[in-house]
C-alpha positions as CSV (number, residue, x, y, z in Angstrom):
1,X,11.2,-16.4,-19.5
2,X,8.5,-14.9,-17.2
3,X,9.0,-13.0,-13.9
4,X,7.4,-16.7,-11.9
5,X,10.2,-18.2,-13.3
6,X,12.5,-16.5,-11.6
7,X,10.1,-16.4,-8.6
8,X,10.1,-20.1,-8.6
9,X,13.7,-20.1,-8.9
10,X,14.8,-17.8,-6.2
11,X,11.4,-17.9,-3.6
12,X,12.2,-21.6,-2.2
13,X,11.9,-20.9,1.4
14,X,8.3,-19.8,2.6
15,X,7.5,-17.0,5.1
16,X,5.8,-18.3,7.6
17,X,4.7,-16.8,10.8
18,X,7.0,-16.5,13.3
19,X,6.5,-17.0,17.3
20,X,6.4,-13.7,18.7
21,X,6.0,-12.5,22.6
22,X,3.2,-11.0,24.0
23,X,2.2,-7.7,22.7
24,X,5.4,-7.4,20.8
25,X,5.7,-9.0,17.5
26,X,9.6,-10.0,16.8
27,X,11.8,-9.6,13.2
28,X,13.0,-13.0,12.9
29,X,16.3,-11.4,11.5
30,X,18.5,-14.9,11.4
31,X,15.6,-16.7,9.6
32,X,14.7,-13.9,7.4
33,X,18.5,-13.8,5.8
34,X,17.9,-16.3,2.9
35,X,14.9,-14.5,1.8
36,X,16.7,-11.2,1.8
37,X,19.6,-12.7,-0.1
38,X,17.3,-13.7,-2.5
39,X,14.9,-10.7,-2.9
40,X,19.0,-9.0,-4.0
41,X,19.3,-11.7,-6.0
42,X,16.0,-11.5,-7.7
43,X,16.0,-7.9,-7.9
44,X,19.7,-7.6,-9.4
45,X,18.2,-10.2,-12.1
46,X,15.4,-8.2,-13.2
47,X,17.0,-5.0,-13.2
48,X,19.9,-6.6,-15.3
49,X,17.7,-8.1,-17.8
50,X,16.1,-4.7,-17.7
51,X,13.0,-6.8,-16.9
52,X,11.9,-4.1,-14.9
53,X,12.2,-0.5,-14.6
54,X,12.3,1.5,-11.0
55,X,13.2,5.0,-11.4
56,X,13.1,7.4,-8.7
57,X,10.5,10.4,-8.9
58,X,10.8,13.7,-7.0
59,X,7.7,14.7,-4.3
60,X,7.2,18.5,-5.0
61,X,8.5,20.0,-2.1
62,X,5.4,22.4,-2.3
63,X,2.8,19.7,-1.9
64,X,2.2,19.9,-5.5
65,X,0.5,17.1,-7.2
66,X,2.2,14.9,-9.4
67,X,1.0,14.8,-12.4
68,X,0.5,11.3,-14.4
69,X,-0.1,10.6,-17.8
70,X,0.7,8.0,-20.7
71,X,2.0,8.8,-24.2
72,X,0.7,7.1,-27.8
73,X,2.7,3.9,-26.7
74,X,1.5,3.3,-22.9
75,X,4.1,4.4,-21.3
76,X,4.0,6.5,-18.1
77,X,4.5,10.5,-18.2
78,X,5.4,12.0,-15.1
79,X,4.9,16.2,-14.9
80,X,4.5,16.6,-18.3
81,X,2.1,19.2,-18.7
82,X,1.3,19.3,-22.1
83,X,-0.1,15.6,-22.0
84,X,-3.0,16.4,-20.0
85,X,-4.0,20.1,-21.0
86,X,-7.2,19.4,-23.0
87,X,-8.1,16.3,-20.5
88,X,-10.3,16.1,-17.9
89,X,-8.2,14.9,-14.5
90,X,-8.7,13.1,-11.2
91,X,-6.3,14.5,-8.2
92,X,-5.8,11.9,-5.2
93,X,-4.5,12.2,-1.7
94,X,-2.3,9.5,-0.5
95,X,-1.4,8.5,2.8
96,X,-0.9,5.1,4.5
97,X,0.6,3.4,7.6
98,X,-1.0,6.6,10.1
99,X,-0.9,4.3,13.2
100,X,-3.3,5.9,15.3
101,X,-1.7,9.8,14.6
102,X,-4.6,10.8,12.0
103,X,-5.8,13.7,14.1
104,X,-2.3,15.0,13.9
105,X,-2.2,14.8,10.3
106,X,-5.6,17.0,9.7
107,X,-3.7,20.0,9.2
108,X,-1.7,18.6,6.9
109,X,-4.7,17.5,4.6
110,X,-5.0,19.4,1.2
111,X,-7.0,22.3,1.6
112,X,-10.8,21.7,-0.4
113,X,-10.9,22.1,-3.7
114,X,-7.5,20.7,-4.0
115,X,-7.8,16.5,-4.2
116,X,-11.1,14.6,-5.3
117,X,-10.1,11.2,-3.3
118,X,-8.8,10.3,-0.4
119,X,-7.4,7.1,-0.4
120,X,-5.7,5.3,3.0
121,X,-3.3,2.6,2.1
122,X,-3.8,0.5,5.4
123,X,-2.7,0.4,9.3
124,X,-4.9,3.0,10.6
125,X,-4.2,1.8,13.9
126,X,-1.2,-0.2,15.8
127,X,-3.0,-2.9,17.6
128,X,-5.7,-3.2,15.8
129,X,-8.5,-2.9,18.5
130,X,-12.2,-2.3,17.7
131,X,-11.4,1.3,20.0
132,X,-9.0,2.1,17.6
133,X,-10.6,1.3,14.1
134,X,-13.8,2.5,15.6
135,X,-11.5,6.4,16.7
136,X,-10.2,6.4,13.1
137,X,-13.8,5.5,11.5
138,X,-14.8,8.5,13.4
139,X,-11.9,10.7,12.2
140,X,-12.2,9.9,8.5
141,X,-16.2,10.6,8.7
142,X,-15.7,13.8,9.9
143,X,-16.4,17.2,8.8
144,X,-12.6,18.2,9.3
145,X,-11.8,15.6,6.8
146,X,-15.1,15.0,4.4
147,X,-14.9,18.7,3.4
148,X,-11.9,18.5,1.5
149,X,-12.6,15.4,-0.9
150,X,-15.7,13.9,-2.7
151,X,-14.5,10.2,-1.9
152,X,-12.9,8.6,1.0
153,X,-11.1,5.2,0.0
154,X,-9.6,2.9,2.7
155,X,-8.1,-0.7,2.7
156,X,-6.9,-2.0,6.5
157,X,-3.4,-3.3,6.7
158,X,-1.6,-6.1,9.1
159,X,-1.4,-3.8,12.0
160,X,-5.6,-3.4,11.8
161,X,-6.0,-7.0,13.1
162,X,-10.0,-6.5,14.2
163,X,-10.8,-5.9,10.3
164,X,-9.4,-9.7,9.2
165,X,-12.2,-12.0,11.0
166,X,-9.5,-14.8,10.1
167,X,-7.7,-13.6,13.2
168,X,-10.5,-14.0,16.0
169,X,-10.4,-17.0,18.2
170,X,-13.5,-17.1,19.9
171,X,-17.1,-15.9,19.4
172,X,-16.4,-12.0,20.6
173,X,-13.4,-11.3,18.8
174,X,-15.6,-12.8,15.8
175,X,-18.2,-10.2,17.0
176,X,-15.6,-7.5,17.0
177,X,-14.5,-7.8,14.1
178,X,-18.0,-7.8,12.0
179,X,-18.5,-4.7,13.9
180,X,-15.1,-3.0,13.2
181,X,-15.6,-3.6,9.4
182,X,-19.2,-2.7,9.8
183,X,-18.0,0.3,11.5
184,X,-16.2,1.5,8.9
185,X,-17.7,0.7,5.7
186,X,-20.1,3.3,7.1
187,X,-17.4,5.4,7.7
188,X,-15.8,5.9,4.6
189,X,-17.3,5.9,0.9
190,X,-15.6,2.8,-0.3
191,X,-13.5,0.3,2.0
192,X,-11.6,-2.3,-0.5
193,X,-11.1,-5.7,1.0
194,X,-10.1,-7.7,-2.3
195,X,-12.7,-7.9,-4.5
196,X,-12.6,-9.1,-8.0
197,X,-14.7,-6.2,-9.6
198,X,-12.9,-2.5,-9.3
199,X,-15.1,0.2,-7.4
200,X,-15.6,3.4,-9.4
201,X,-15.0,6.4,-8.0
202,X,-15.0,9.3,-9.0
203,X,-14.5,8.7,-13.1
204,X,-12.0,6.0,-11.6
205,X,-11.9,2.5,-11.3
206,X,-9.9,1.3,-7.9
207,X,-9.0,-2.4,-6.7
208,X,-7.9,-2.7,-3.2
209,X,-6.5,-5.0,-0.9
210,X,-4.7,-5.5,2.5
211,X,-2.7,-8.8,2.0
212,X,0.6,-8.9,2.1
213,X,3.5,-11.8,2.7
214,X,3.5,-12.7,6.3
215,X,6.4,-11.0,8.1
216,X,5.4,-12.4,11.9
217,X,2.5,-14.0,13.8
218,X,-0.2,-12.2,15.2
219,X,-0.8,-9.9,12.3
220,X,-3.7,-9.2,9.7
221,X,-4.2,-10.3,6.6
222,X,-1.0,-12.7,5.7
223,X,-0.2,-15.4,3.2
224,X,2.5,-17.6,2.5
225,X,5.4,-17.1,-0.4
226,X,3.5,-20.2,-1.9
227,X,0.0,-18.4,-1.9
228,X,1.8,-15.6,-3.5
229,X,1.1,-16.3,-7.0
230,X,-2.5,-18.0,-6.3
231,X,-3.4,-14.7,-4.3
232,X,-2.5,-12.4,-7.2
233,X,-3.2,-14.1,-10.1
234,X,-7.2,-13.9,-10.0
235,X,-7.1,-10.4,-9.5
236,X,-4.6,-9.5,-12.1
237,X,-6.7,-12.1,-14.7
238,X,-9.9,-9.9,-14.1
239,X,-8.4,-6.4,-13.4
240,X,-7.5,-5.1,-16.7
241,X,-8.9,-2.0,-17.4
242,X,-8.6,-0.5,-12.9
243,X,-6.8,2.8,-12.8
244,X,-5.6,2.8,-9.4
245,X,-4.6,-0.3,-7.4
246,X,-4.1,0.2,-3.3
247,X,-1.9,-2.9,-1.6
248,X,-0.7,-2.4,1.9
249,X,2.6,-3.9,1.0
250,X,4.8,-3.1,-1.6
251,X,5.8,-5.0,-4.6
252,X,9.5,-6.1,-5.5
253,X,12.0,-3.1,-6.6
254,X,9.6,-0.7,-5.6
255,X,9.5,1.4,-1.9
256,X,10.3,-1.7,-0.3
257,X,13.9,-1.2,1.3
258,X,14.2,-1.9,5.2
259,X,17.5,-1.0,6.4
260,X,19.9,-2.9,7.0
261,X,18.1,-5.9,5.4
262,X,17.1,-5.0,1.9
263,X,14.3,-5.4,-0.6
264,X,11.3,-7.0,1.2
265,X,8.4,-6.5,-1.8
266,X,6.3,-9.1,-2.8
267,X,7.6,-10.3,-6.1
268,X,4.0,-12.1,-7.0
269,X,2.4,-8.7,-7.1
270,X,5.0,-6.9,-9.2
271,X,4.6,-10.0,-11.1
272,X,0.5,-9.4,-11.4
273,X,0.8,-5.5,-12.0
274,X,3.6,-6.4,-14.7
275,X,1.4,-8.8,-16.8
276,X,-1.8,-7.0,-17.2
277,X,-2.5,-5.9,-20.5
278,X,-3.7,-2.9,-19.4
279,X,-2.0,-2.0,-15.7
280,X,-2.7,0.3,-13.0
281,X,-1.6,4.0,-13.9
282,X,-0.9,4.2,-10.2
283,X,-0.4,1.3,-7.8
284,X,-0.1,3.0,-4.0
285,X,0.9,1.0,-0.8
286,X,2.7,1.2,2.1
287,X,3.8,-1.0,4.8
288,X,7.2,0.0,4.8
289,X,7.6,2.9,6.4
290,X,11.4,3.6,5.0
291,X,10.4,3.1,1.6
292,X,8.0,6.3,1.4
293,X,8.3,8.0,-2.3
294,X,7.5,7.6,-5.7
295,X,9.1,5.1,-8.4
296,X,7.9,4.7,-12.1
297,X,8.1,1.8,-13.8
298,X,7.4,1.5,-17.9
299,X,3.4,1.6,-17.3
300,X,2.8,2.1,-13.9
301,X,4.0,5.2,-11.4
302,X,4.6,3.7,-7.7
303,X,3.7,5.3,-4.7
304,X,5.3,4.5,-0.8
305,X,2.5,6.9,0.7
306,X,3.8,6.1,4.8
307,X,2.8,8.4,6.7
308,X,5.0,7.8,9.6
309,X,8.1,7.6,9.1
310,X,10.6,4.5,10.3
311,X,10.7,3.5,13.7
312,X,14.5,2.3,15.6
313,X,14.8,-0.5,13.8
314,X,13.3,0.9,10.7
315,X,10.9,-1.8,10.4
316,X,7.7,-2.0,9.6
317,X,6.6,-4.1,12.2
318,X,8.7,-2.0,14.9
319,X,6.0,-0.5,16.7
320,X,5.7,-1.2,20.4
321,X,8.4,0.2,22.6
322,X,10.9,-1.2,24.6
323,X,10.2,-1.5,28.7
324,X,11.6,1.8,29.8
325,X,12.3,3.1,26.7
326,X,10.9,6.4,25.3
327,X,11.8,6.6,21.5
328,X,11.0,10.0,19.7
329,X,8.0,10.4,18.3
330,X,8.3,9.5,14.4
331,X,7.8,12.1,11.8
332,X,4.4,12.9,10.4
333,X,4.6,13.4,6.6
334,X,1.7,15.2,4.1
335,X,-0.6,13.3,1.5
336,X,1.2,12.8,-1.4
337,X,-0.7,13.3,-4.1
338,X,-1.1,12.4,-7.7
339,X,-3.5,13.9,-10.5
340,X,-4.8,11.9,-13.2
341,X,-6.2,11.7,-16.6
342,X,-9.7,10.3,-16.7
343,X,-8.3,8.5,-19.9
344,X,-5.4,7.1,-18.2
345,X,-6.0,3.6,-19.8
346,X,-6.0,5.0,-23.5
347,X,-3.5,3.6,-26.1
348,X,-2.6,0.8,-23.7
């Protein structure tokens, strides 16, 4: 029995948008229950039927990169040295979810020399504005950050609202938006919006995109628990062979916990990474900002690369503050970062 059968079984109720109030999008908490119950149930399933596997990897507390490999059966190698002596390797920088604090995070960018790729998992900004795309376009561009890597890589998340022209509602937000992508496909060397065909960089072949389930109105780049499967499936179909994929949100079982509620991954795109013949070595996101760390699974090594840590309510969409409230400023965390083999997709 597949993974969509389960899906089918347990995903009943769909996620649409809810209301929210001006400049403050709400966590429909009551009406999000039933989906959280069965996201546990779902994920209890799977882990029972050992359907999937989601074990907890270690960041080097030094800033180390983690080092990813397969052995002769396609299974993923985590740190193990001797699998990639004689190879030639790939080392990427991960971050995600900066929310308009990527000047702070400059100094704690790799040093040159360190990480080939750069790669930006989503929600560069908070409200999306062309000001705010167009101040992290001009951060990423820069010579403070284009120094250290040979390839920039960014996807926009649901925050970055100006990059998903599906969201304007008149002719200059329609404007805005061309320009805000425009802006920052010049910015970067590759920006990912879905595509069917990988982009290679750097020896490695990267699919992108920023959908994710729809979590509350007003944001970028949602679809329905129905469209779930339709979404994925075209990708996963024409994706074998892609070394790295970059989602802005998570899939089922891995760094998707929001606290109190639970499990909040997609289970359509742990279905698609699952059923490729040949799967992503690494799949990155981010989206929730509690669930930053690394997970493997049997083929593929999972990445949370938030870069901002939770918020009050510890959830993702938890952003604005509260009239005459001054919360703490969230932590800042480094890249994590991963090196690997240019013949990551051998033996699969």
């Amino acid at each position: 029995v597949s993974v969509l059968y389960w899906r089918e079984l347990f995903f009943r109720m769909a996620a649409e948008p809810r209301t929210a109030a001006p400049g403050r999008p709400t966590f429909g908490l009551l009406t999000d229950i039933p989906r959280v119950i069965e996201r546990h149930a779902l994920l209890k399933l799977l882990k029972r039927q050992e359907r999937i596997v989601c074990a907890p990897v270690p960041i080097p507390p030094d800033g180390a990169p983690l080092r990813l490999g397969r052995d002769s059966r396609g299974d993923v190698i985590v740190n193990d040295g001797d699998d990639m002596s004689s190879s030639p390797t790939v080392t990427v920088a991960l971050i995600s979810d900066t929310h308009n604090r990527h000047a702070e995070l400059t100094e704690l960018l790799p040093p040159p020399g360190v990480a080939h790729i750069l790669i930006h998992a989503g929600d560069f900004t908070n409200n999306g504005t062309l000001a705010e795309v167009t101040a992290f376009a001009d951060w990423i561009s820069s010579d403070a950050v284009r120094h250290r890597f040979d390839a920039t890589v960014v996807i926009a998340g649901n925050h970055d609202v100006r990059m998903d022209p599906r969201t304007a509602d008149d002719d200059a937000a329609l404007a805005a938006s061309a320009e805000a992508i425009a802006v920052m496909k010049r910015a970067c060397d590759v920006y990912l919006c879905h595509e069917e065909a990988a982009a290679p960089v750097c020896g490695l072949r990267i699919f992108g995109s920023p959908f994710q389930p729809a979590s509350a109105a007003g944001f970028a780049f949602p679809f329905s628990r129905q469209e779930g499967h339709e979404r994925w499936r075209g990708v996963y179909e024409g994706a074998d062979g892609v070394d790295v994929w970059v989602t802005h949100g998570p899939p089922l079982g891995h760094g998707d916990v929001v606290h109190p509620l639970g499990p909040m991954g997609c289970a359509d795109l742990l279905d698609a990474v699952e059923s490729m013949r040949a799967p992503p070595l690494l799949h990155v996101f981010g989206h929730i900002h509690s669930g930053r760390g690394v997970t493997a699974g049997r083929r593929t090594v999972f990445v949370n690369a938030a870069s901002v840590g939770p918020g009050r309510a510890d959830l993702d969409d938890d952003d604005s503050e509260t009239a005459g409230e001054s919360p703490p400023p969230r932590p800042l965390s480094p890249p994590i970062l991963c090196r690997l083999p240019l013949r990551a997709l051998e033996g699969v």
